[in-house]
C-alpha positions as CSV (number, residue, x, y, z in Angstrom):
1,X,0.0,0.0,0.0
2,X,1.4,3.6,-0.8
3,X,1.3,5.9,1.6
4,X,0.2,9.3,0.5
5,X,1.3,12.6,1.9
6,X,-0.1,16.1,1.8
7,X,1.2,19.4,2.0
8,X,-0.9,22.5,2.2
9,X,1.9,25.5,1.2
10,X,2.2,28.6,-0.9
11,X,2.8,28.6,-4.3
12,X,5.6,26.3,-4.8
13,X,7.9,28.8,-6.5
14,X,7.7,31.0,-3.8
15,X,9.3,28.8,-2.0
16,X,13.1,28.6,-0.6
17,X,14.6,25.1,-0.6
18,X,17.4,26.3,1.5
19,X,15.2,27.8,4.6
20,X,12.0,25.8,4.2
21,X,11.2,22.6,6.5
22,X,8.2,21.9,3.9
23,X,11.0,21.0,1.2
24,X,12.7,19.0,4.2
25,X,10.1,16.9,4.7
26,X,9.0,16.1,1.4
27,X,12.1,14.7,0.3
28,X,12.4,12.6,3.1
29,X,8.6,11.6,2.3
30,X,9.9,10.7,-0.9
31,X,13.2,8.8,0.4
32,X,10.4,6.5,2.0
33,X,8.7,5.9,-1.4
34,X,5.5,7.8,-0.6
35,X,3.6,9.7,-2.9
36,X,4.0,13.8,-2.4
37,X,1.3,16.1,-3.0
38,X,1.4,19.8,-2.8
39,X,-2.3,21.6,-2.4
40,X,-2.5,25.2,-1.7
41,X,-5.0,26.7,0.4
42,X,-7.1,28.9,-2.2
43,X,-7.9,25.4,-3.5
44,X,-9.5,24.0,-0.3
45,X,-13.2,24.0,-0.6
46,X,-16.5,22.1,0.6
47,X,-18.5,19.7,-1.6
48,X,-21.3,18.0,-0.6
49,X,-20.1,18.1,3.0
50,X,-16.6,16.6,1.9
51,X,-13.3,18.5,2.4
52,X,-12.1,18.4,-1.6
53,X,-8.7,20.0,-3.4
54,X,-6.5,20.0,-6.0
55,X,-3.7,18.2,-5.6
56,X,-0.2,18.3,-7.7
57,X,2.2,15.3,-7.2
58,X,5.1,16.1,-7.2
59,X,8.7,14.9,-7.3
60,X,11.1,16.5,-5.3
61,X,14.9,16.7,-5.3
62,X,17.6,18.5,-3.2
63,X,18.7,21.6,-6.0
64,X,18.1,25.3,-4.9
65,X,17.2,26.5,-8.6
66,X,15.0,23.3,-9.5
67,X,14.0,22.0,-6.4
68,X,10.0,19.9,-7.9
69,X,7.9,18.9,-11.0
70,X,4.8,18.3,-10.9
71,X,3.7,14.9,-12.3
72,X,0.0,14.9,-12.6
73,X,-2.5,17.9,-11.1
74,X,-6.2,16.7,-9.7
75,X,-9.3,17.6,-7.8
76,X,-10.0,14.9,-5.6
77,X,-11.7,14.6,-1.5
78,X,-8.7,14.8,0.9
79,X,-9.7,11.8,2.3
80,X,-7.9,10.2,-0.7
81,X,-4.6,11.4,1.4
């Protein structure tokens, strides 16, 4: 089974690699083999009484000046996570 981890953040490029824990963690999520996904906030929302966002996988590496790419970009519930 994979496990599947979540990250609500600002925009990804807004990010710093060299000062931000989010970055951190995701790549040692992704050391583990689990599955990254990045959401931001804005796309939070209430459906039917379910939490839903959009989700972007990503894969992460350890490089200042190109530091993710997304792989695939989704709506989905967040109980998927």
């Amino acid at each position: 089974m994979t496990i599947r981890c979540g990250f609500v953040l600002e925009p990804l490029s807004s990010l710093k690699p060299e000062k931000d824990s989010s970055i951190a963690l995701m790549l040692d999520a992704q050391q583990r083999d689990w599955d990254i996904y990045a959401i931001m906030p804005e796309s939070l929302y209430i459906r039917d009484g379910e939490a839903v966002a959009t989700m972007m996988k990503l894969k992460v590496c350890d490089d200042a000046d190109d530091y993710y790419q997304i792989i695939a970009t989704k709506t989905q519930p967040c109980h998927f996570l």
